[in-house]
N, C-alpha and C positions, 0 to 999 in steps of 0.2 A: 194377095191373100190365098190359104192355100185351101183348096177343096179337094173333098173325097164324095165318094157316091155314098159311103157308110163311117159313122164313129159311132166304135164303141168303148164306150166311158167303165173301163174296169176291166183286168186280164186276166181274172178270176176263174171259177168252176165253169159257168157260162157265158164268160165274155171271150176264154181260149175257144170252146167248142162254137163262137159265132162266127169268130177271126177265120176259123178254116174252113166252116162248111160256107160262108156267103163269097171269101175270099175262090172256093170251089170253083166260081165263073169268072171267067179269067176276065170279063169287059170289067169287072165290078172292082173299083178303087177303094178300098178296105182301110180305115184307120183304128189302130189297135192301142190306146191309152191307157197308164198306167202310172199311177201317183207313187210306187216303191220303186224298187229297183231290179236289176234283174235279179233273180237268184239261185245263180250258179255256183252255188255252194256245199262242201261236205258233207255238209251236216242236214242239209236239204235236200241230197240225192242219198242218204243213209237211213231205212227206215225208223232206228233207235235213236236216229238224231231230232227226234219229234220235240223231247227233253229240253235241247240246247236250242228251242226254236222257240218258247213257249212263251220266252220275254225278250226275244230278240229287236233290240235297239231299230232294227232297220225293216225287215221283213213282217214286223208286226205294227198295224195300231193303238198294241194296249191300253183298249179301252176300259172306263170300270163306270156300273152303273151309278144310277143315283144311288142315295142310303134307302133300305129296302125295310121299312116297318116291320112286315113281319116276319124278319128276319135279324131282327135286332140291331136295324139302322147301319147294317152293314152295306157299306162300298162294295160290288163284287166286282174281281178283276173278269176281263170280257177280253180274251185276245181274238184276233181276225187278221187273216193273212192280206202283207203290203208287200205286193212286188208280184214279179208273174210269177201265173198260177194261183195267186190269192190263197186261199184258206188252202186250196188243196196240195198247196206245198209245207202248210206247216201242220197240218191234221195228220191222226192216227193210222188215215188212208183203209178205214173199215169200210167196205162198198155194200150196204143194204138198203134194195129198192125201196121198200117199203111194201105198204100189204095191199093186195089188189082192190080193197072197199077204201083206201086211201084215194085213190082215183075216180072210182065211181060213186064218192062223195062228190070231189071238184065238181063231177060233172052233172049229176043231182042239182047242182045249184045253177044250172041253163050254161054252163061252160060246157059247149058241144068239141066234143073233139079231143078230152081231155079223161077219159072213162079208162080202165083197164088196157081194155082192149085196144082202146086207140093209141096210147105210150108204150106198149110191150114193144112192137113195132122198132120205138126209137130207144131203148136200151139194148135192142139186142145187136141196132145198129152200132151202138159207142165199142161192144165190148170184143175183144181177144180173148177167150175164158179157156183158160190150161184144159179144162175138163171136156172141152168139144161143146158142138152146137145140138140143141135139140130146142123144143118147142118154148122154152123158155131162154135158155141160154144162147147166145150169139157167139161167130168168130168170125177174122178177119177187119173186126173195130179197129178204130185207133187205141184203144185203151186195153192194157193189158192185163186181166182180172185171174187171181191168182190164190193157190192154198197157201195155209202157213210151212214155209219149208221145214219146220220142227212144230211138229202136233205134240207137246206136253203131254207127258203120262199123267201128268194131273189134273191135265184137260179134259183127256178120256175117260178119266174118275168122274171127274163135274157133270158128264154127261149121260154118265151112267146114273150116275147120284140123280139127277134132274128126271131121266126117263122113270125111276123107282118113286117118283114123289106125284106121277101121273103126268110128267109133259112128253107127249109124244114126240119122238127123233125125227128131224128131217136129214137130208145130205146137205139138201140146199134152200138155205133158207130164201132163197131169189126165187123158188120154184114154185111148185105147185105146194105147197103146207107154207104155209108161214108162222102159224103160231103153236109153235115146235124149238126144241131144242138141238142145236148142233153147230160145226166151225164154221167161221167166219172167210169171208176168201174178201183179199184186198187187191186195191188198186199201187199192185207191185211188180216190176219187172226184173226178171232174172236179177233180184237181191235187192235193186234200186226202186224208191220212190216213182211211180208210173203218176204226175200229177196232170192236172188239166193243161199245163203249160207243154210238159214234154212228150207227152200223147197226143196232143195236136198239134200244137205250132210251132215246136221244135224244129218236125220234118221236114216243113213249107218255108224255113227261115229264106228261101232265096225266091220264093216269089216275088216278081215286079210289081204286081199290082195289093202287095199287104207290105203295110210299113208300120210298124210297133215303136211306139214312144215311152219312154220312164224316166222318172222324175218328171211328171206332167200331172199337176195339181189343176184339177176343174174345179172354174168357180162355179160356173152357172151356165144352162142351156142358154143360147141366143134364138129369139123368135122374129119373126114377121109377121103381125100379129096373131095367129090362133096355129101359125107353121112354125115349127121347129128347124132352123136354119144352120146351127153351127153351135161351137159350144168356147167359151170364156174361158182361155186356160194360165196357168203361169208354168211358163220353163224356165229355168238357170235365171229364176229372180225376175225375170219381164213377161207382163201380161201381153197376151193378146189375143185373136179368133181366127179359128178353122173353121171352115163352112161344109157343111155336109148336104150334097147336092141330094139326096135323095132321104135318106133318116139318121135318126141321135136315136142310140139304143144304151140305154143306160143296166149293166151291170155290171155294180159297184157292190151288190148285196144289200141285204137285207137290214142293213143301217145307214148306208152312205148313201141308197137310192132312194130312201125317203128323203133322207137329209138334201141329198141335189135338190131332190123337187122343189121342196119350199124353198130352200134360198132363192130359185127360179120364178118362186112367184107362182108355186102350184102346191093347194095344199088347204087346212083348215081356216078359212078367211080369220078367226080372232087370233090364233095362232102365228098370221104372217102381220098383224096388226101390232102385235107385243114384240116385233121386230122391227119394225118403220119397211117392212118390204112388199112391194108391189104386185096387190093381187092381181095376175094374171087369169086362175082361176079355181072359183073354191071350189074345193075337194076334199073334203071333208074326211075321206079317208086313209091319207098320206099318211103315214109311221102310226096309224092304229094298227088293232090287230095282230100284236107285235106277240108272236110265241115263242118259245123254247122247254126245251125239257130240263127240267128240274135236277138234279143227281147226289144221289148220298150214296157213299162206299162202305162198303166193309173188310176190314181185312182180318187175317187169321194168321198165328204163326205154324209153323209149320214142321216138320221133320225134313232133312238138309237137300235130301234128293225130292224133295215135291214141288221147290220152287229154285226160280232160274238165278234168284237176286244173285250171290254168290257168284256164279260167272260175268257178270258184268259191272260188278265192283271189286275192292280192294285190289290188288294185286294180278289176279283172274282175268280182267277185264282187259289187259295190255294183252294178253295172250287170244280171246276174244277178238281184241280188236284187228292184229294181225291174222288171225282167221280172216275175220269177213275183208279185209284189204285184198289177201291173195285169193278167195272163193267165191265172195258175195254171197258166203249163204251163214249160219251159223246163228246168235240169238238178237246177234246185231240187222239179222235181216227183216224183223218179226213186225208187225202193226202191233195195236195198241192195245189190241185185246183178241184172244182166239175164239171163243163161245159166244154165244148169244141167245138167248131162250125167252119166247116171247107168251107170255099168260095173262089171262084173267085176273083185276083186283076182286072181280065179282061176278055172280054169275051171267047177271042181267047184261053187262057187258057185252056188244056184238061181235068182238073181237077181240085179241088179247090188246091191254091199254098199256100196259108196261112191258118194257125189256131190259131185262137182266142180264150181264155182260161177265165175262171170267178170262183173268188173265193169271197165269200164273209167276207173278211177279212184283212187287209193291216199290213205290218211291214214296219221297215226300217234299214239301215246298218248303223254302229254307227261306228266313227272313231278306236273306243277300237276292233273293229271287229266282235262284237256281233249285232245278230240279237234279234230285242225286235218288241213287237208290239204294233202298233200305240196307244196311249190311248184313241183316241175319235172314235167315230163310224164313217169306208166309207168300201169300196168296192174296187178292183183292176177287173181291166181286162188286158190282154196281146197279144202283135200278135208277129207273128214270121213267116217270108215264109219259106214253108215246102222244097221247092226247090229251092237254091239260085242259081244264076247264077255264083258269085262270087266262088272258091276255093282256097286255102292257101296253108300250106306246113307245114309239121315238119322239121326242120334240128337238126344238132347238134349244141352244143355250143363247147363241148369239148370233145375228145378221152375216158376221165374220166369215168366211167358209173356213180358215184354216182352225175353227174352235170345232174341238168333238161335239156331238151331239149330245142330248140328254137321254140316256135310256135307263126304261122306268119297267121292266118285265113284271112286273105284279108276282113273284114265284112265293107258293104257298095261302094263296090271298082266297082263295075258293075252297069249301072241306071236304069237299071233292078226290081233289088233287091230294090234301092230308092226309084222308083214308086211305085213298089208292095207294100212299109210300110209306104210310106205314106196313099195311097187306105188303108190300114188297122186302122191305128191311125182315118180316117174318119167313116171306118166303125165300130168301137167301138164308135165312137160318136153316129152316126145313132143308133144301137142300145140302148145305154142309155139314150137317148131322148124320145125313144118309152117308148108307156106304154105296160104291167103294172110298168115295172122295175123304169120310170123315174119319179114315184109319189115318190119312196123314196129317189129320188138325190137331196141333198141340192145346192153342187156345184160343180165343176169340180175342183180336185186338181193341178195338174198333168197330162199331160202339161201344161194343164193351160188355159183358156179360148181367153186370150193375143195369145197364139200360133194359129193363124191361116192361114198362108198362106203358103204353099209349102216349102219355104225357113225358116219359122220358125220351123214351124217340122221338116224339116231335122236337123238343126241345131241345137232343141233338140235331136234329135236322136243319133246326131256324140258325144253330151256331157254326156249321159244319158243312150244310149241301151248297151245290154248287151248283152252275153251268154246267152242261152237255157240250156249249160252243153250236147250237144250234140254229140262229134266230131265222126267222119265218115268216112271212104274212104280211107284212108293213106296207104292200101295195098291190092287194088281192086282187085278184080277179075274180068278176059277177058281173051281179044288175041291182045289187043291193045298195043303200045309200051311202055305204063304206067302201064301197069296188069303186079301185082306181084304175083299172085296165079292165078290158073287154077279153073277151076268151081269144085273140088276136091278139092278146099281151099289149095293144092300142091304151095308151092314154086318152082318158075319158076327155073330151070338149080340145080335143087338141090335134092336131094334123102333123105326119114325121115325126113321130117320137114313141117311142116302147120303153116297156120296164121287161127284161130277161133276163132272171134271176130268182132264188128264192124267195125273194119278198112277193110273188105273184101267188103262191101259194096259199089259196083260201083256207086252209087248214096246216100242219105241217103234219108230214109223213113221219108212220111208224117206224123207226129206224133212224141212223146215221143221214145226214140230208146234203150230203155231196154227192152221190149218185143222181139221185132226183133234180139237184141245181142242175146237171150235166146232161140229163135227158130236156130239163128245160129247154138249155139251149140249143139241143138237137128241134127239136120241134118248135122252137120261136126262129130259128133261122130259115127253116122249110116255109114257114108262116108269112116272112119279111121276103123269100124271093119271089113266091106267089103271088103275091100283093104286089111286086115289085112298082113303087110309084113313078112314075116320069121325072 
């Protein structure tokens, strides 16, 4: 039987950044597990190749929630990256920490160690930032954090527009201001996709002591009673067990790491009873907790030079695309969105609760499943509150492992969260009015000029919003009776076993939350050698 001193169960945002930093000491036998495949593909090293990733057969497990009441019993599609790198090979690769009171909430709640000041630390570690190192910013990371190699003139309208509506300019929204408006810097290298897979474990592929496996489906942790011993897995169709001589660190994210759990036998005792599975031990907090931000768009048409669609459709696009083949740079190099402007739904609010996103570009989703974009010239903008009030739940559907889980996000369920987006859908108006941005709005697409009263927008909202692609929380860390891990990332009542990932996140971060997965894992791996067990 084959042992390692470490497996980690997911090759994701923080199971790449565990592979390298624990693989770092060379005694230490490192197993790197991963249920997709590798993906060493085009369209995965191409930033605009985000599009052709979005339902990809292989790389994704197109997930869709339950039917969502109030949202009119809609199914919403939920993708999340399968293969290495995880999410952060098929995401928009938008890199924002989040707000520094995001942190010294965590740590408000007796997670010592977890406060501002103590993760600044571990992001400035991860990053390479084109712009140089100072008090906030890091260089020399493995990750390579980057402007947009084309700043849109109708970006710099947007945020002219944005400053004239009262939101003060940052440079950097990673900096000292965060709830400001200004461009967005991604996790991209000279033109290509910079994901958790190729910024860390790329490098190291010939290390002896780290061996990476795909196409390796986990059933379930193996214990000796209250120790975590090894983990259930299936390859090329035959089951069998690896032993992890020292811990099982599971991230799988913020759906599939609740979902291990309980199949494991760790989790809501009635919850593992309506499956015939053996409590190990209740935990009443497994796949609660469950966040994400909410998102409704807007788009605008446009006058021809203020958006980019045009160049990378019709005809255009072949010429585009031979650009970025021989440059790596051009519109095919771009993330998902340039802007970001983070405000107030109100004033009582301690910090800004929504962010508002600007790209100057629109698609749309085709019944076929394909993402194409739009062919005439406009613009989108987007909001999403960074703090819902609203939480969901993962459960299971079936005992099975290879069945998806149940996910039940509650989006809209609190009126809270209602208020907060409709204030947002208004204040995307307000700014696209202003000039400079609003000499090149022809006309409002989306929602539409018709939708204006309270009730109309929400009512777009319940037919129309979507996922952010964010989920969060589902095995927080605390001391509450919902904390399933200790600020040690430690599984509660249990020996050799962590959860490293977003689902440890007692609240979810203001911003895009693949940065913060990635500092996770910088600081749960620091966590796991210290500790190191015999």
């Amino acid at each position: 039987m084959e042992t390692f001193d470490y497996i980690i169960v997911g090759a994701g945002s923080a199971g790449c950044v565990l592979a390298r930093r624990l693989s770092d000491t060379a005694a230490n036998r490192v197993l790197l597990l991963e249920a997709g495949p590798r993906s060493n593909k085009f369209w995965v090293h191409t930033p605009a190749g985000m599009g052709k990733l979005f339902f990809h057969k292989e790389l994704n497990w197109n997930y869709f929630t339950e039917p969502m009441p109030a949202l009119r019993s809609r199914k919403m599609y939920w993708p999340r990256g399968k293969g290495l790198g995880g999410s952060s090979s098929i995401n928009g690769m938008v890199y924002i920490r989040g707000h520094r009171d995001d942190f010294n909430y965590w740590k408000s709640l007796g997670n010592s160690g977890w406060g501002y000041d103590d993760v600044l630390p571990y992001f400035k570690r991860m990053e390479h930032n084109e712009r140089g190192e100072d008090q906030y910013r890091g260089v020399g990371g493995p990750l390579c954090i980057t402007d947009p190699v084309v700043k849109h003139p109708s970006s710099h309208d947007f945020i002219a527009a944005a400053v004239s509506c009262g939101i003060p300019y940052t440079e950097d929204l990673n900096g000292e201001v965060h709830d400001a408006v200004g461009f967005i810097q991604h996790n991209i290298r000279a033109g290509r996709r910079h994901s958790a897979y190729t910024a860390y474990v790329e490098p190291i592929l010939m290390r002896e002591n780290l061996s990476i496996r795909t196409g390796c489906f986990v059933e379930r942790v193996e214990f000796r009673g209250h120790e975590a011993v090894g983990v259930v897995i299936i390859e090329n169709g035959h089951r069998r067990t690896i032993r992890a001589a020292r811990e099982v660190i599971l991230s799988a994210g913020a759906l599939n790491s609740p979902q291990l759990l309980m199949l494991s036998g760790i989790g809501p005792a009635t919850e593992l009873r309506r499956h015939q599975i053996h409590i190990r031990v209740d935990l009443p907090g497994v796949g609660q907790n469950l966040q994400d931000h909410f998102y409704v768009h807007a788009s605008y048409a446009t006058t021809r030079r203020s958006s980019y669609n045009n160049h990378i459709s019709g005809i255009r696009k072949l010429w585009e695309g031979a650009r970025y083949l021989t440059t790596h740079k051009g519109y095919l190099a771009l993330g998902s969105s340039q802007v970001a402007a983070f405000v107030k739904s109100k004033p009582s609010e301690p910090y800004a609760d929504l962010q508002i996103s600007f790209r100057p570009m629109t698609f749309s989703y085709l019944e076929s499943g394909r993402i194409e974009v739009d062919p005439t010239p406009a613009v989108a903008a987007s909001v999403y509150r960074v703090r819902p009030s609203a939480t969901g739940a993962v459960t299971l559907k079936s005992s099975d492992p290879t069945h998806p889980p149940a996910l039940t996000p509650n989006f809209l369920n609190h009126p809270d969260d209602i208020g907060a987006m409709i204030f947002g859908i208004r204040k995307i108006r307000q700014i696209m009015s202003a000039q400079p941005i609003a000499s090149r709005i022809i006309s409002e697409k989306v929602p539409g000029p018709t939708m204006e009263s309270d009730d109309q927008i929400l009512d777009y909202m319940e037919q129309h919003g979507n996922s952010a692609f964010h989920p969060a929380g589902t095995c927080k860390m605390g001391h509450d009776p919902l904390a399933v891990v200790d600020s040690r990332l430690k599984v509660r009542g249990l020996a050799r076993l962590r959860v490293v990932d977003a689902s440890v996140m007692p609240r979810v971060t203001a911003g895009n939350t693949n940065a913060p997965s990635m500092m996770i894992g910088e600081k749960g791996a620091d966590m796991i050698l210290e500790d190191a067990v015999p």
